[in-house]
Structures are given as C-alpha cells and as structure tokens.
C-alpha positions as CSV (number, residue, x, y, z in Angstrom):
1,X,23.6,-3.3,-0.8
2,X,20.6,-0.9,-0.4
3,X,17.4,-2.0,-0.2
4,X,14.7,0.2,-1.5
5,X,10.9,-0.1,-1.0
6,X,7.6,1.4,-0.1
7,X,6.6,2.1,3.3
8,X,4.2,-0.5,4.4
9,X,3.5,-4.3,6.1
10,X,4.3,-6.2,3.0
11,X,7.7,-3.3,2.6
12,X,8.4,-4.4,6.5
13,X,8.1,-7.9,6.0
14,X,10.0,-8.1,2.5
15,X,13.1,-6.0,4.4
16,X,12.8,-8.8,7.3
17,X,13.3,-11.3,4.1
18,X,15.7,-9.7,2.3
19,X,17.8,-8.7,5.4
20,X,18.0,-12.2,6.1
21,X,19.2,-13.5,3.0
22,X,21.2,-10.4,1.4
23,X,24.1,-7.9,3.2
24,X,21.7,-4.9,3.3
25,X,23.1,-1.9,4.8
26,X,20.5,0.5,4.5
27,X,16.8,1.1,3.5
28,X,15.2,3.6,1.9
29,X,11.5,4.7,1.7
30,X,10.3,5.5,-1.6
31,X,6.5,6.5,-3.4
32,X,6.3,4.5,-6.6
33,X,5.2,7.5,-8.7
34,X,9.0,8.6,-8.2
35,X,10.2,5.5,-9.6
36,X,7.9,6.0,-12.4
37,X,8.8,9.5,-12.9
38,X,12.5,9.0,-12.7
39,X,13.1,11.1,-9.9
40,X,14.4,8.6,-7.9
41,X,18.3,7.6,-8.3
42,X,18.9,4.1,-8.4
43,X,22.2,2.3,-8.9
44,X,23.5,-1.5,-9.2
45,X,24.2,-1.7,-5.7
46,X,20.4,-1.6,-4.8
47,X,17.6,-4.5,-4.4
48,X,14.0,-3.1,-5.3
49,X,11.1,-4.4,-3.7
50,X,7.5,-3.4,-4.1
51,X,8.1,-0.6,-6.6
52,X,8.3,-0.6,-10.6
53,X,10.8,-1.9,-12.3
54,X,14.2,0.3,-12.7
55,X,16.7,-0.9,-15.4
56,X,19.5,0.4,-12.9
57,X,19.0,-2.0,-10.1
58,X,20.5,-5.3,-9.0
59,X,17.8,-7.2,-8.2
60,X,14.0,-6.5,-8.5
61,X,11.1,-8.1,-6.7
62,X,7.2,-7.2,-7.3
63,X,4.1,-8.6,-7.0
64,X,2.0,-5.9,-9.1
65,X,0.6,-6.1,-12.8
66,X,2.5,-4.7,-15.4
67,X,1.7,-1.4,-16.5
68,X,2.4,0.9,-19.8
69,X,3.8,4.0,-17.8
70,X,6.2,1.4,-16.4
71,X,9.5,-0.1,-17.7
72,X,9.5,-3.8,-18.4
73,X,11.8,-5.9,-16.9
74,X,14.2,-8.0,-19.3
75,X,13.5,-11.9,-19.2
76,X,17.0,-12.3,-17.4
77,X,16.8,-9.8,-14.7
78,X,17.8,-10.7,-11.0
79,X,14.8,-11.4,-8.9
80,X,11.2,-12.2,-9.6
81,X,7.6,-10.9,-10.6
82,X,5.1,-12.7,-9.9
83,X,1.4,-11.8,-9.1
84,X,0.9,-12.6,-5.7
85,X,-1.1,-11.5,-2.7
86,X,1.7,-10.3,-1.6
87,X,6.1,-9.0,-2.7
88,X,6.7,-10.6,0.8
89,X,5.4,-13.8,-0.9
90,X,7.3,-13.4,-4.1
91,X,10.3,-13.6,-2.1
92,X,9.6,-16.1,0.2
93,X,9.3,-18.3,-2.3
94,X,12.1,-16.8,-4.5
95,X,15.0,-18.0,-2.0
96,X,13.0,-21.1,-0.5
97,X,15.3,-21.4,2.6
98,X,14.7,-22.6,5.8
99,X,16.3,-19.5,7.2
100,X,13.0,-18.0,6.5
101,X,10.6,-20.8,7.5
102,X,10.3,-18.9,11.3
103,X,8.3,-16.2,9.1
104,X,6.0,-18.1,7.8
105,X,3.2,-17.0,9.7
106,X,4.7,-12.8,9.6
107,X,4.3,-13.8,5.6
108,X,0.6,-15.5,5.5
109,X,-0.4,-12.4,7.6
110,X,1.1,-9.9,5.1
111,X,-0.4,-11.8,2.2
112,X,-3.9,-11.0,4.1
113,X,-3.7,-7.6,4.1
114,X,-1.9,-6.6,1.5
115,X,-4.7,-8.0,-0.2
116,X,-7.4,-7.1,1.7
117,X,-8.5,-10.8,2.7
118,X,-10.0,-9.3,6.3
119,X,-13.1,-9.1,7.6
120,X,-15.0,-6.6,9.3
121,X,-14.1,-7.5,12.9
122,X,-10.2,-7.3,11.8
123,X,-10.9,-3.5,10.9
124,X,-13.2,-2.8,13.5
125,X,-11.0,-3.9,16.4
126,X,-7.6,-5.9,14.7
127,X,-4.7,-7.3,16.3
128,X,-1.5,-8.9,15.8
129,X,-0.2,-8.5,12.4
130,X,-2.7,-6.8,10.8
131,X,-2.7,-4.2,13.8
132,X,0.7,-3.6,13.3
133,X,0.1,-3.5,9.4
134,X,-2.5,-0.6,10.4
135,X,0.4,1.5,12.3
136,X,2.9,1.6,9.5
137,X,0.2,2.3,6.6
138,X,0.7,5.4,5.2
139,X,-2.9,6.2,4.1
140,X,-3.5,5.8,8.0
141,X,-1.9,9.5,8.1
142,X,-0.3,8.7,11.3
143,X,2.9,10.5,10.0
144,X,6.3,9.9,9.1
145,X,8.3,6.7,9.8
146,X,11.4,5.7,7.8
147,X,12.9,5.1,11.8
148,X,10.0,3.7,13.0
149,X,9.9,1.2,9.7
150,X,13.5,0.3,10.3
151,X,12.9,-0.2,14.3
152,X,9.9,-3.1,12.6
153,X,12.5,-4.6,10.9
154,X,15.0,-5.4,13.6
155,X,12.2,-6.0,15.8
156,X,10.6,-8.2,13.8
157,X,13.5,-10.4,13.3
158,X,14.6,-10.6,16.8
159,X,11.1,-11.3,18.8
160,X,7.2,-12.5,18.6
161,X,4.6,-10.1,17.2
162,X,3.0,-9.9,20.3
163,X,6.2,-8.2,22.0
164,X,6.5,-6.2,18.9
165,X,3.4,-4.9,19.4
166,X,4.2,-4.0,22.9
167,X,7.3,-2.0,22.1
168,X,6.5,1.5,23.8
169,X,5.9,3.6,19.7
170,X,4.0,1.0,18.6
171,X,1.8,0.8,21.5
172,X,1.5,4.9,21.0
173,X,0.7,4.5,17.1
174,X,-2.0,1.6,18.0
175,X,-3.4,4.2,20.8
176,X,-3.5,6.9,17.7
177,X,-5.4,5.1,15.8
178,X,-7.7,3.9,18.2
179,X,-8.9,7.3,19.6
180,X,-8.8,9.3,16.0
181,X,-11.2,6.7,13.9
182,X,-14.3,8.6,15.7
183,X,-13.0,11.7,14.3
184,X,-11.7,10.0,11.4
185,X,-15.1,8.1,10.4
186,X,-17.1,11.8,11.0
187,X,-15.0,12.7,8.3
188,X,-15.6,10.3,6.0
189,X,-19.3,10.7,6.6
190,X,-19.0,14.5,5.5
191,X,-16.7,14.2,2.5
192,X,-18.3,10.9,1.1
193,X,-21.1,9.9,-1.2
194,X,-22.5,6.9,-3.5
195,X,-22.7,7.4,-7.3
196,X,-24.3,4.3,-8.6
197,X,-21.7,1.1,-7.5
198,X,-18.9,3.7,-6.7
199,X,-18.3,5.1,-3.4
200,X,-16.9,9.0,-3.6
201,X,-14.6,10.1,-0.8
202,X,-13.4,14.1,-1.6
203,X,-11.0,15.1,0.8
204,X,-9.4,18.1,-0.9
205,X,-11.1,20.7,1.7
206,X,-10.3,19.0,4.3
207,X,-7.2,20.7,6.2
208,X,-6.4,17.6,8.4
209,X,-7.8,14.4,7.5
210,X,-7.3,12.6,11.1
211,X,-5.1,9.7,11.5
212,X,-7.7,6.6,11.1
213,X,-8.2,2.8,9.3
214,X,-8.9,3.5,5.3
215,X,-11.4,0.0,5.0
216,X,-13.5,1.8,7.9
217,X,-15.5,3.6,4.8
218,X,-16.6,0.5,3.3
219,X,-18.5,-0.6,6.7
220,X,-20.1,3.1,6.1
221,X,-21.6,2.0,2.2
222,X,-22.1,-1.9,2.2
223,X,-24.1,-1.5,-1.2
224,X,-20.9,-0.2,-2.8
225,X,-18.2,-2.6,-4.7
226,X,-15.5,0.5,-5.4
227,X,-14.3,2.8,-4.1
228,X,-12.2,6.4,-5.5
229,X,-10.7,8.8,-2.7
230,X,-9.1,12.0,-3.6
231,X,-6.9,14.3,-1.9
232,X,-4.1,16.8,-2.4
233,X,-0.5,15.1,-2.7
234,X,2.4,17.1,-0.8
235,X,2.3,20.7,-1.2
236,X,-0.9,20.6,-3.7
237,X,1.6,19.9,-6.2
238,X,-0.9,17.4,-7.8
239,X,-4.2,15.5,-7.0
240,X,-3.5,11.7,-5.6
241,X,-6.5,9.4,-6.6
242,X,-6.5,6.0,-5.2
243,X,-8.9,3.1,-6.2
244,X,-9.6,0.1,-4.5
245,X,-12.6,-3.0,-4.8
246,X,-15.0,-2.5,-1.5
247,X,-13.4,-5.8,0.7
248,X,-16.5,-6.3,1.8
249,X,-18.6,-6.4,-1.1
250,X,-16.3,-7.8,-3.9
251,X,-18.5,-8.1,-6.8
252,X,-16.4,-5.1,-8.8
253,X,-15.2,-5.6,-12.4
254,X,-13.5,-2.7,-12.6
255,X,-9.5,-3.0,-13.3
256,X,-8.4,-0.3,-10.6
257,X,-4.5,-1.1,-11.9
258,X,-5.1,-0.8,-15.6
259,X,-7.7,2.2,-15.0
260,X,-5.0,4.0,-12.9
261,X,-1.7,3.1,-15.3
262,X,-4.1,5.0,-18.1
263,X,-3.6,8.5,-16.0
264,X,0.1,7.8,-14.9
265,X,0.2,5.7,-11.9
266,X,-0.6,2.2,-11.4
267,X,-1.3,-0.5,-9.0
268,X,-3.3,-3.9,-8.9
269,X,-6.6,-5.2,-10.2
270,X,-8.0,-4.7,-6.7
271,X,-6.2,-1.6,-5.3
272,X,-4.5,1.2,-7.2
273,X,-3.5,5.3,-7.3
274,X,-2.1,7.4,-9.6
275,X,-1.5,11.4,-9.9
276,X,-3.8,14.0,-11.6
277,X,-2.2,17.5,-12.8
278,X,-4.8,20.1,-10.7
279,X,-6.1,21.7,-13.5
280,X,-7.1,18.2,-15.4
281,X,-8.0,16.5,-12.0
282,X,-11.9,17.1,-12.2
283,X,-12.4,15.9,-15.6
284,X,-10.3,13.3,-15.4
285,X,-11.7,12.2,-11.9
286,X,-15.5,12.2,-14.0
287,X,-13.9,10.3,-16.3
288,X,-12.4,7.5,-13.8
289,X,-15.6,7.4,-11.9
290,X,-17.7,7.0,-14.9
291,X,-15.5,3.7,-15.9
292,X,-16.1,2.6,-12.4
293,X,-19.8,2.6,-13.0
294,X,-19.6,1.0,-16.7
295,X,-17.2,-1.7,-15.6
296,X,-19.5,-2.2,-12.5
C-alpha cells in the first residue's frame, strides 16, 4: 500500500500510526487543493490521511469539516472522519491497539499543535514535539522535505523525541528557524496591518519571505482574534490565502473552513486556505476580510 498525506506533524505522526498497523511501502506528499482539483492520481492501493476525501482510495482518514468543493465520503467507506484535534487522533483511536500505546504521548503532542492549544512561551522558545512540529511545517518556508519527512517517520518509530531531535538535519532545521525569526518577524512588521478584529499579513511583494514560526504574528497584534495572510502560490500561478483564529486571543466567530470552502479550498473552523485566480484575488480577498470583521 501507499500512503498519502500532507506534509506536516499530525502527516508525520499519522505515517508512524499507519506504518505500524498497515504494509506501507511508500509515502507520498501531497497539497489538498490537488486532491480537490483532481490533479492528483489516486488508486485502491492507497490509504489517505489528512487530505479530502477521494472515491478511488482504500482507506480514508480525516479529521477536517466537510466541505461543498469536496466529495463526500459513502457511509461504508474504509477508515474514519471524525472531528478531532487532530488525523493522528482519529487513527489512534480507529485501531485501538496496544501496538500504538508507546505513542501516546507523540499523539497528545500532535493534537496540541495541530490545533493550536500552545502558548506564547511554546512559540517563543518551543521544544520537544512541538519544535520538531515547527521544522517540518511547510508555512515555516524552511524548504522541501518529502526525505526529510520520511527520515521523521523511521525515526520516530525507532527512538525518544529527544534523540530525534538531536539527529544532525533536524538540529540544522531547528538552528534555521532560530536565527531567521528576527528577519522573519521584521517582515511581518512591514507587510502586516489591523483592519478592525482582522489582522492583514500581504506578502505578495515580498521576493523571500525568510524561514520563521507563523503564530509569531499574533504576539505582534494581541488585540486581534483572526488572522488572513496572502501570498503567491508556486510560480504565481494563483494567490494562496490562509485563515486562522489568533491562538492567543480566541474570541473569533468567524468559520475560517466554511469561509474558505466558499472560494475553493477548505480547512477547519479555526484554521483554513484556499486559492484565488490573480485577477479575482483582490476582490475576493475584500470580500473574505469583510466576513471576518462581520462574523467578529
């Protein structure tokens, strides 16, 4: 079988699972827009995880809402959807086996971040899992990592986080991080402004955005409770908005998931992205901001 997933923690951490309990020969990377827009292949040998549901598939497993620019899942499928904090918790408690009881704590970590349950010292200076979340999140611009991702996987199921985290590329990803956030949060300050409750981050003319935390803006506007940053997707084919409740301040009303499935992509109540075609991207970014404000 193949598993396929997104490149993050909770992707890591639902390969360790999945590798444990299914004969997985190989793992691919893969956006969720490209499941949405078909331009993904996906066959009956493959387990999904993390992405929306694909008819072709052998087993599915997801923790985010349902969305309209999404396929629905038949009530017999292989798997399980569930809204959870995290997919690694989904299935965790899909197989409930004791083969998976030493990743317990790997799974209570992943259901943190994933969604967004740390404080302000865990972004400012974090460690353990959630560091090692930080190195393999995509929206930290560290780079590519399909080998790295795998190299998690096998690491993670053969020794302690806190080796893991000593492991010679991790310890260069962490040191990435560490010395771009400067840089990264000088950025922010330039390219970012409060509209009411929302807090604007514009990154379009910015040629490099340097590799750096993405909840470092919310210690920059307290006073906000949501958050929209847009940038160019690969080779300013299209505009990638992504929306997510301020984890600091989490009085938002706003439905980020249902806002985002309304344009084409999709997400969660809390966090969500979806694409904008370049010529509609400014009115339809006025348009999700001004939702943002109403829903407060």
């Amino acid at each position: 079988m193949r598993l396929v997933t997104r490149g993050d923690l909770d992707g890591v951490t639902s390969a360790v699972l999945l590798t444990t309990m299914e004969k997985i020969y190989s793992i691919e990377l893969v956006h969720p827009q490209d499941i949405t827009d078909k331009k993904f292949e996906i066959t009956k040998n493959d387990i999904m995880s993390n992405l929306p549901y694909h008819p072709g598939c052998a087993m599915w497993f997801d923790h985010h809402e349902l969305t309209e620019s999404n396929e629905k899942p038949p009530k017999d499928f292989k798997g399980r959807h569930a809204i959870a904090p995290s997919v690694s918790r989904v299935i965790y408690d899909y197989y409930s086996s004791d083969k998976l009881s030493k990743y317990e704590y790997l799974v209570a970590e992943t259901d943190r971040l994933d969604s967004a349950q740390i404080n302000v010292e865990e972004v400012l200076n974090p460690s353990g899992v959630i560091l090692l979340g930080f190195t393999i999140d995509s929206r930290s611009g560290i780079g590519r990592f399909n080998k790295y991702f795998v190299e998690l996987v096998n690491w993670l199921k053969t020794m302690p986080v806190e080796k893991v985290l000593h492991q010679p590329e991790v310890m260069e990803r962490v040191k990435v991080l560490r010395e771009n956030n400067k840089a990264f949060l000088d950025i922010l300050k330039e390219t970012s402004r409060q509209d009411g409750n929302v807090l604007i981050t514009d990154l379009r003319k910015v040629k490099k955005v340097p590799a750096g935390n993405r909840f470092l803006i919310y210690t920059l506007f307290p006073k906000t409770n949501v958050s929209i940053r847009i940038q160019w997707g690969p080779g300013t084919k299209f505009v990638a908005v992504t929306l997510g409740h301020n984890i600091f301040n989490r009085t938002s009303r706003a439905d980020c998931g249902r806002i985002c499935s309304d344009y084409g992509g999709g997400g969660h109540r809390g966090a969500a992205a979806c694409p904008l075609k370049p010529e509609k991207a400014n009115q339809q970014i006025a348009e999700i901001i001004e939702r943002l404000k109403k829903e407060g």
